[in-house]
C-alpha positions in Angstrom: -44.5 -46.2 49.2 -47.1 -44.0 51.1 -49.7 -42.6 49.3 -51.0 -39.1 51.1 -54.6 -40.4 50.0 -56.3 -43.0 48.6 -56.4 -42.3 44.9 -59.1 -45.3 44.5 -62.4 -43.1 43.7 -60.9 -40.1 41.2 -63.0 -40.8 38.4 -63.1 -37.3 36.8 -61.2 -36.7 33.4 -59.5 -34.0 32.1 -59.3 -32.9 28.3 -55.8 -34.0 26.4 -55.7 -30.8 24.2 -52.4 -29.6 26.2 -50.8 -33.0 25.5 -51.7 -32.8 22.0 -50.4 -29.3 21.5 -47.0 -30.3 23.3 -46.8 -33.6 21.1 -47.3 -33.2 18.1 -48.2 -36.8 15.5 -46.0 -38.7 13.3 -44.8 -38.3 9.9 -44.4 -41.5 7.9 -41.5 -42.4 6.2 -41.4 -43.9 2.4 -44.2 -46.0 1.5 -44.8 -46.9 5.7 -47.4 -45.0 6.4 -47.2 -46.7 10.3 -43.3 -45.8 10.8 -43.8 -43.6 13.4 -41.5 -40.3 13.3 -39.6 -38.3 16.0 -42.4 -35.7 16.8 -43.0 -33.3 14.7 -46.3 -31.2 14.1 -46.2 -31.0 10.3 -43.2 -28.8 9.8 -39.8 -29.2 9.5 -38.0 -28.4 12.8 -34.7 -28.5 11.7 -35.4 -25.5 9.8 -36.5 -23.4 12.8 -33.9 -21.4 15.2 -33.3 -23.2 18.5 -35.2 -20.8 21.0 -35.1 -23.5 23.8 -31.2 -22.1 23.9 -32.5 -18.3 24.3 -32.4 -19.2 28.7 -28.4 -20.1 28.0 -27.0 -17.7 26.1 -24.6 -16.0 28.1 -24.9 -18.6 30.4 -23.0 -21.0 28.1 -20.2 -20.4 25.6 -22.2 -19.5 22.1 -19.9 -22.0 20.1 -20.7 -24.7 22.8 -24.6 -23.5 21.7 -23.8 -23.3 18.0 -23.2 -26.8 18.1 -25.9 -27.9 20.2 -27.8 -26.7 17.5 -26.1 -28.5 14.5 -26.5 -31.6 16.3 -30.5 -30.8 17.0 -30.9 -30.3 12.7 -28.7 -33.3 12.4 -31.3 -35.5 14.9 -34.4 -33.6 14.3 -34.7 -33.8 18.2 -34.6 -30.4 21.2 -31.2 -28.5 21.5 -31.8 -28.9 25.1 -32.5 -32.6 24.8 -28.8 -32.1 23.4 -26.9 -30.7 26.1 -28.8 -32.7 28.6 -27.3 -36.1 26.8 -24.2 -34.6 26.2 -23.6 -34.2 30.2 -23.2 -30.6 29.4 -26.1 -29.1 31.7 -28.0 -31.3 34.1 -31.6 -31.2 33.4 -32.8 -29.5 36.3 -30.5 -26.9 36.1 -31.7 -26.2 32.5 -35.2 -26.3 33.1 -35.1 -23.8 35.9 -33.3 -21.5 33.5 -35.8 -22.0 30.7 -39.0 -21.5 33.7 -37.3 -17.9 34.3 -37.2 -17.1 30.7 -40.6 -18.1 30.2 -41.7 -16.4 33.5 -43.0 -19.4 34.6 -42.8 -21.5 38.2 -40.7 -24.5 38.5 -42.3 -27.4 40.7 -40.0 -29.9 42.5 -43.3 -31.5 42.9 -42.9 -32.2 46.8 -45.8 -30.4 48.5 -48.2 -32.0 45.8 -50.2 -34.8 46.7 -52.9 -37.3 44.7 -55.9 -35.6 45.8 -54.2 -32.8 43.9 -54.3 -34.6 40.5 -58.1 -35.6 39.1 -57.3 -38.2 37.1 -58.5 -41.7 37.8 -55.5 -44.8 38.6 -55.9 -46.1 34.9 -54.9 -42.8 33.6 -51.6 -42.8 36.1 -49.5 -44.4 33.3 -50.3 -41.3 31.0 -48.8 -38.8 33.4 -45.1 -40.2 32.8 -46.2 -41.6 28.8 -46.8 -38.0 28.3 -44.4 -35.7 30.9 -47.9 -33.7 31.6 -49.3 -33.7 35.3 -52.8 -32.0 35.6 -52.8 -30.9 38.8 -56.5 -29.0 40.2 -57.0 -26.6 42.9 -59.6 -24.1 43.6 -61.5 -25.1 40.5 -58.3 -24.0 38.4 -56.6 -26.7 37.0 -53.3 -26.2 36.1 -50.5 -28.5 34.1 -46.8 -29.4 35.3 -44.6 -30.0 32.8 -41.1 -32.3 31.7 -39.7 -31.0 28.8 -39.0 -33.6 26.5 -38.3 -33.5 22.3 -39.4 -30.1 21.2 -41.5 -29.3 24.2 -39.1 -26.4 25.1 -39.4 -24.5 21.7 -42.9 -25.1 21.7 -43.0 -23.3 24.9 -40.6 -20.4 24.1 -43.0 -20.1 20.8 -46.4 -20.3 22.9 -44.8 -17.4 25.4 -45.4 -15.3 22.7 -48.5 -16.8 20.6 -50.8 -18.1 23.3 -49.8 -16.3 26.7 -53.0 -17.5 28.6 -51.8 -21.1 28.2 -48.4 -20.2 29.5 -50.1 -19.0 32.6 -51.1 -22.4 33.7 -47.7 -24.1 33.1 -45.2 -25.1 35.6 -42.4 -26.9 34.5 -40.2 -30.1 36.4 -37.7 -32.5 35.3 -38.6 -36.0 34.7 -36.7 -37.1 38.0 -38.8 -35.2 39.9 -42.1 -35.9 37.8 -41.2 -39.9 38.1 -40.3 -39.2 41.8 -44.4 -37.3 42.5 -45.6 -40.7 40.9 -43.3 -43.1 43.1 -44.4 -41.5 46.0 -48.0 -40.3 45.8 -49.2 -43.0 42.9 -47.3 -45.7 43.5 -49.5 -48.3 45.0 -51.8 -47.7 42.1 -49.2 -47.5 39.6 -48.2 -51.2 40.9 -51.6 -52.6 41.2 -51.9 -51.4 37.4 -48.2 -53.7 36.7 -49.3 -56.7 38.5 -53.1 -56.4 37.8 -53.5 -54.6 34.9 -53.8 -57.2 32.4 -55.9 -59.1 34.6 -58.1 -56.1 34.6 -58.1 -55.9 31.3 -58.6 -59.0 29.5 -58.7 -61.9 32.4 -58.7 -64.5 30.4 -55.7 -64.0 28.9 -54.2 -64.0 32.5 -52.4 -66.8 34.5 -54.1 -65.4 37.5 -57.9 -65.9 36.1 -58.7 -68.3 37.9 -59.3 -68.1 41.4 -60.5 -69.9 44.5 -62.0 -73.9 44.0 -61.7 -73.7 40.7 -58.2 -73.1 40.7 -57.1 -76.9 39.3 -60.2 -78.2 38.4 -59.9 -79.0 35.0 -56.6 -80.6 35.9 -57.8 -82.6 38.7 -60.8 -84.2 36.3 -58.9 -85.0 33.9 -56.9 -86.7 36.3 -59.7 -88.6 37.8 -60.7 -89.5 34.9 -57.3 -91.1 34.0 -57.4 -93.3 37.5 -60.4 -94.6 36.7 -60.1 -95.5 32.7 -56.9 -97.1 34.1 -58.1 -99.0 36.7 -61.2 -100.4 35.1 -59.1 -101.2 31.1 -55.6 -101.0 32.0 -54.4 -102.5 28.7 -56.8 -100.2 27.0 -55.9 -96.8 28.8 -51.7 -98.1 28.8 -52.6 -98.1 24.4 -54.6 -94.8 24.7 -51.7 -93.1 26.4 -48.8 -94.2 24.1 -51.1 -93.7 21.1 -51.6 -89.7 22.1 -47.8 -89.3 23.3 -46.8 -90.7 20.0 -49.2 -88.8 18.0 -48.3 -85.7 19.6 -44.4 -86.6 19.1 -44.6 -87.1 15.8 -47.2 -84.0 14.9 -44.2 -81.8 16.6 -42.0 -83.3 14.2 -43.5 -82.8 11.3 -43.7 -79.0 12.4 -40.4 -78.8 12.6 -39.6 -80.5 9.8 -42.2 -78.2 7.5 -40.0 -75.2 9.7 -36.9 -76.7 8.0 -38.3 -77.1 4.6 -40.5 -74.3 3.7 -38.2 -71.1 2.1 -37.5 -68.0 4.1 -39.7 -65.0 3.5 -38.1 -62.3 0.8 -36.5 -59.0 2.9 -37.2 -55.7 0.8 -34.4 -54.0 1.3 -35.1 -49.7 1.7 -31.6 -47.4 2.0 -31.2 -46.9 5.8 -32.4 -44.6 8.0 -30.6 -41.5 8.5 -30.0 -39.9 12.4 -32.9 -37.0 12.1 -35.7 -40.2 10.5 -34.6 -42.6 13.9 -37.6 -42.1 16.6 -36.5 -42.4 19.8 -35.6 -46.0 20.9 -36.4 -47.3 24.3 -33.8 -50.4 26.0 -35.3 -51.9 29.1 -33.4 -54.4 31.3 -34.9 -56.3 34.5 -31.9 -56.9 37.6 -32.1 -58.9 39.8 -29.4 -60.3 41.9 -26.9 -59.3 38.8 -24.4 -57.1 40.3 -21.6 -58.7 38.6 -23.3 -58.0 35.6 -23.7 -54.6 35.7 -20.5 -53.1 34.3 -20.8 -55.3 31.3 -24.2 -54.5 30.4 -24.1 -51.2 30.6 -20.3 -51.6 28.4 -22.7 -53.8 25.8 -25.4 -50.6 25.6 -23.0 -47.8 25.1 -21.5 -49.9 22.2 -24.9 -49.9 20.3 -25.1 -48.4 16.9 -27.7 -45.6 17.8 -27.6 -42.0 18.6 -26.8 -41.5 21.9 -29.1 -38.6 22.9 -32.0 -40.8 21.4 -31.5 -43.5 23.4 -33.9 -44.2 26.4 -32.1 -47.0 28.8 -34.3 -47.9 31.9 -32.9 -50.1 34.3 -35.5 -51.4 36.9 -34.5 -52.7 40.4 -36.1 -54.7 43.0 -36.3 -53.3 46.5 -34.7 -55.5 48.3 -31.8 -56.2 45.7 -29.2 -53.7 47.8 -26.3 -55.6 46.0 -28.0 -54.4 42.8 -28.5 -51.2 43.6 -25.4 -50.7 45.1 -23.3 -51.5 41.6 -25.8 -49.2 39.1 -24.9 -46.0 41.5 -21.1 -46.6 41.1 -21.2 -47.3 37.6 -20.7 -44.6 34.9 -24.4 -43.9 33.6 -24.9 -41.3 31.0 -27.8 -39.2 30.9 -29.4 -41.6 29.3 -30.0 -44.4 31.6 -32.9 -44.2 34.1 -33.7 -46.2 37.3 -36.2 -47.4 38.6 -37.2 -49.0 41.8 -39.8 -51.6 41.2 -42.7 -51.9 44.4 -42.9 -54.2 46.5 -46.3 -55.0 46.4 -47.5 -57.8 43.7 -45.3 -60.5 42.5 -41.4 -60.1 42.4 -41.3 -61.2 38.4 -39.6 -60.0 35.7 -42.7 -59.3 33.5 -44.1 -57.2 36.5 -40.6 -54.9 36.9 -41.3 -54.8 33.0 -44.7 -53.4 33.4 -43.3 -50.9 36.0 -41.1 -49.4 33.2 -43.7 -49.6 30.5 -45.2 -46.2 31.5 -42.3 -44.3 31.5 -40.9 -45.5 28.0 -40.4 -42.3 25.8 -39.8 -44.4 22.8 -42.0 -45.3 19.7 -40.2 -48.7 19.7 -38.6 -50.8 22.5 -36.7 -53.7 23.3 -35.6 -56.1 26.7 -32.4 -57.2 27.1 -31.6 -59.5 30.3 -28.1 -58.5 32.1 -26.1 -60.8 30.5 -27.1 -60.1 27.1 -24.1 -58.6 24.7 -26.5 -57.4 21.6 -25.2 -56.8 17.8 -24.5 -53.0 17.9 -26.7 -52.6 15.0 -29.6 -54.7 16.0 -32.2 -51.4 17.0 -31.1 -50.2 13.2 -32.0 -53.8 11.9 -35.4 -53.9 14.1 -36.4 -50.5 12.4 -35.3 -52.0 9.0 -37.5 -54.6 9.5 -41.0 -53.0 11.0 -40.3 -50.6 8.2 -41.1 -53.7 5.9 -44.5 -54.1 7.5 -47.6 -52.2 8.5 -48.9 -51.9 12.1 -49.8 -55.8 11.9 -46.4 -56.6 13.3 -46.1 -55.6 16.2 -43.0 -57.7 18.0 -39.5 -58.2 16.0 -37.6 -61.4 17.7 -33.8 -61.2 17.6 -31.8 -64.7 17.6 -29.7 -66.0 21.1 -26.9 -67.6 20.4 -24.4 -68.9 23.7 -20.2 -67.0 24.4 -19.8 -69.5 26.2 -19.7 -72.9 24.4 -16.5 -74.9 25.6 -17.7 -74.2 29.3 -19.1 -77.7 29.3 -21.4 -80.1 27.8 -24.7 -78.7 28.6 -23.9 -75.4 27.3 -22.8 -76.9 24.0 -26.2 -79.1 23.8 -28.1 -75.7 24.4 -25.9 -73.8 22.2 -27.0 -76.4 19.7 -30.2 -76.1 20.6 -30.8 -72.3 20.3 -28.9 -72.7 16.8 -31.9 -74.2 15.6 -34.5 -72.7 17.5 -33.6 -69.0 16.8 -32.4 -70.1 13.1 -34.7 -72.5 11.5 -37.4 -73.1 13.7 -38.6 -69.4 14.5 -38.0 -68.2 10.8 -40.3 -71.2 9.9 -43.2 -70.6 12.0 -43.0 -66.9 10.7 -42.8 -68.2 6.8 -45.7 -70.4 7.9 -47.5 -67.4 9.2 -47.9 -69.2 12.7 -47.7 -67.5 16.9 -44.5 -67.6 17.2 -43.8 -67.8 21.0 -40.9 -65.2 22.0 -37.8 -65.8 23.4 -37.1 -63.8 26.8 -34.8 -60.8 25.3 -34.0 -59.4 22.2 -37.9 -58.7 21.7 -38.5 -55.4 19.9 -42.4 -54.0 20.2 -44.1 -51.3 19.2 -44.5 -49.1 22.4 -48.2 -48.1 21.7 -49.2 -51.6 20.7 -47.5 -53.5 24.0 -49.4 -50.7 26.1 -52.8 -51.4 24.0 -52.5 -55.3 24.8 -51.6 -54.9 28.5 -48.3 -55.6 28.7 -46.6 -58.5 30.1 -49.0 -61.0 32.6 -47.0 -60.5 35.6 -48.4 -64.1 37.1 -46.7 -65.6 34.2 -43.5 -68.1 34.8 -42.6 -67.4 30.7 -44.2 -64.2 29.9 -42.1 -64.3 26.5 -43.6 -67.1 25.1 -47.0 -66.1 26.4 -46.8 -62.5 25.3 -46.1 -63.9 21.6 -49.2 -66.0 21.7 -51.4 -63.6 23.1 -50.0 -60.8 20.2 -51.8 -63.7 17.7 -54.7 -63.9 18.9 -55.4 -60.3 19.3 -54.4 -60.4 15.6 -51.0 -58.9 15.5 -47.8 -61.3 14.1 -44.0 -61.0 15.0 -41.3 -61.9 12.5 -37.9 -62.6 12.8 -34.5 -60.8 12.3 -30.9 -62.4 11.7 -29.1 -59.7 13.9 -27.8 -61.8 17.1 -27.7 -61.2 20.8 -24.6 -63.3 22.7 -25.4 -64.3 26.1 -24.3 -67.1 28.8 -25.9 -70.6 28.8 -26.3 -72.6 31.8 -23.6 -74.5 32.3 -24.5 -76.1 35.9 -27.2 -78.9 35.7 -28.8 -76.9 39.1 -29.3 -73.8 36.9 -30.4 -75.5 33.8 -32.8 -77.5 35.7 -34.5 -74.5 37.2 -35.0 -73.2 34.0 -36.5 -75.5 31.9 -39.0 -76.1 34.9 -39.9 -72.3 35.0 -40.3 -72.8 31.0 -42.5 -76.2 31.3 -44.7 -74.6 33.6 -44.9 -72.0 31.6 -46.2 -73.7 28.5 -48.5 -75.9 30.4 -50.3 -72.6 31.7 -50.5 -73.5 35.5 -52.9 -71.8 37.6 -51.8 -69.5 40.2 -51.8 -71.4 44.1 -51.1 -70.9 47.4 -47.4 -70.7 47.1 -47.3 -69.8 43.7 -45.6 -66.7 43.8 -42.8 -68.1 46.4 -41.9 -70.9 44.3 -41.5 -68.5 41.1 -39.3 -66.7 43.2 -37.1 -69.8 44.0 -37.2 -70.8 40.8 -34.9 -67.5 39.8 -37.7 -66.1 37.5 -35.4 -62.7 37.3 -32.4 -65.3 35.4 
């Protein structure tokens, strides 16, 4: 994407009262003091008239209105936010009727460019995180906004109460917001998906270490090895088998221990009702899966969750036309976002999942891969469950279990397999307070936690399993929830193969080479 000018050298920082007065904190729920809320700013919405609807009446019929607005007490979410979901009025259509009532300008955002906006690349993310763009001319800085939640009644209300802050508003719609950033931010917004945790903590990256020294501890050791074997080979031929079979049998005994030791007590609290559900976020990485697409997008719609609080984000590769071909003809709602990941940095899932990361409007989210068929109440049992903890956990790991067991006998050996990882094992390593290394979907997070930790290392072959170790040692735990996700097991020795490779490599935290990139690319690392 071309970038009208290099954004690398914006340093300057502008203040976040705006954001904070258009999103307002959460209210906890219960005992939870961490739960976070659909925003609120202290007061109970529900109880307020629906201005946002003042641009459509007479526009709309009132009855179509009046129950726009039941539905926004029954949610606790923006009448508009309402009729947008509901297919009823697209959002650009709506927003340019609420700018003329307001007596504001709408932006399509297409003569902007970066040198227009003063904040520095690390703050890019916050832009779409919080549906403000600061935008500075003439020494007047200015702020374009994307209605989201309650951010139209706040606005009708501030016409009235504070005009001068009106004055420096221009609304958009998220497509056109999330198009500015594509286009004028989007080098930076990838170097921030495929760098940013490298950035940010490099040791905890696969791509730390650079240069010579890239193998060096791998290639002693190795050395090392030769030579023990070459001057005592009886001696290094004992040392060997006495470390494979120490190692053997200390994995063992874990799982063993994961067998025996009792499952943790679940408090049970009554469920939540529609208006206490935050907003949930669903993101899914394609690649090469156009057969997949009708199915996944059948599995989503069937998931027991309000519809218009539902944020779906589907992110494509470039150069997957197939792909991208098969998301345009199928039926979307409103819901369901795209995004086109860049083609600069690694072609990885945990890159395409750190493009989406800034553009999540949920509190909570979860991956699914394009097979996946989720239980439709698993987003109700993930809240359930980070209702039963405090801000410690931060990750909630669904179970996989195989629809395909008769295919042959690998997929019933993995079906097996997964039985007792996502079970036993997993639940044991939680009871045992252990890391507990993540399986590739099904994860729910905390948004603001996964953005405080980086994100997914996009140089990492199993960015699952290393995103659950690298939530311990930070200090944050993930438990474990029965609800299950169905999804296809290899059932070709070629495909199997190619995953348990990526996996190995994974776990034995190779170094980034040469050809490191291409071969996770062969290796089907979007599977």
């Amino acid at each position: 994407m071309g970038v009208q000018q290099s954004s690398r050298g914006h340093r300057s920082r502008v203040s976040r009262q705006p954001a904070a007065a258009l999103r307002s904190p959460p209210l906890p729920i219960g005992r939870m003091t961490s739960f976070p809320m659909p925003e609120r700013d202290g007061s109970d919405r529900r109880a307020e008239p629906a201005s946002e609807l003042d641009c459509l009446r007479g526009i709309l019929p009132v009855p179509l209105l009046h129950a726009a607005e039941r539905r926004s007490r029954e949610l606790n979410l923006g009448a508009d936010q309402i009729l947008i979901q509901w297919g009823v009025i697209t959002e650009e259509t709506y927003v340019a009727h609420l700018a003329r009532h307001l007596g504001i300008g709408f932006d399509d955002l297409s003569t902007v460019g970066r040198a227009h906006c003063p904040l520095a690349d690390a703050d890019l993310p916050e832009i779409a995180e919080f549906g403000i763009l600061p935008l500075q001319k003439n020494d007047t800085l200015n702020w374009v906004v994307a209605p989201r939640a309650f951010t139209a009644r706040r606005l009708t209300r501030f016409s009235t109460t504070y005009p001068s802050l009106i004055a420096r508003i221009r609304l958009t719609t998220r497509r056109h917001l999330h198009q500015y950033l594509t286009e004028q931010t989007g080098d930076a917004l990838s170097d921030i998906a495929a760098e940013g945790l490298l950035q940010t903590r490099p040791a905890m990256s696969a791509k730390s270490i650079i240069g010579w020294r890239r193998g060096l501890q791998p290639a002693i050791l190795l050395l090392v090895c030769a030579v023990l074997a070459l001057l005592y080979p009886t001696l290094a031929m004992d040392l060997i088998g006495g470390l494979a079979a120490i190692w053997f049998l200390a994995f063992s005994l874990l799982r063993l221990t994961c067998v025996l030791v009792p499952p943790q007590p679940e408090q049970r609290f009554p469920p939540l009702r529609d208006d206490q559900l935050p907003i949930y976020s669903v993101v899914v990485a394609l690649y090469r899966e156009e057969t997949s697409v009708p199915g996944l997008l059948r599995s989503l719609q069937r998931l027991d969750y309000p519809s218009e609080k539902l944020d779906i984000i589907l992110v494509l590769e470039p150069d997957d036309l197939r792909t991208r071909a098969a998301v345009a003809r199928a039926r979307r709602g409103p819901q369901v976002q795209v995004l086109i990941a860049q083609a600069t940095g690694p072609k990885t899932k945990p890159k395409a999942l750190n493009v989406a990361l800034p553009f999540v409007r949920g509190s909570f989210l979860t991956v699914f891969d394009a097979e996946d068929d989720p239980d439709p109440g698993q987003l109700r049992a993930a809240l359930g469950m980070f209702r039963q903890h405090n801000d410690d956990v931060a990750c909630i790991q669904a179970g996989l279990h195989f629809d395909n067991l008769t295919h042959s006998l690998l997929s019933r050996m993995a079906a097996v397999e997964y039985a007792g990882l996502f079970a036993v094992f997993l639940p044991g390593l939680v009871a045992l307070g252990m890391p507990l290394p993540l399986g590739g979907t099904s994860n729910h997070f905390r948004t603001d936690t996964l953005r405080r930790i980086g994100g997914w290392d996009a140089y990492n072959v199993t960015e699952d399993a290393d995103l659950g170790i690298r939530l311990a040692r930070l200090g944050y735990r993930s438990v474990t929830i029965p609800s299950v996700t169905l999804e296809e097991a290899p059932i070709a020795f070629g495909a199997w193969l190619r995953q348990r490779s990526r996996w190995m490599k994974g776990w034995m935290h190779l170094k980034s080479r040469p050809d490191y990139n291409r071969r996770i690319n062969d290796l089907g690392n979007h599977s």
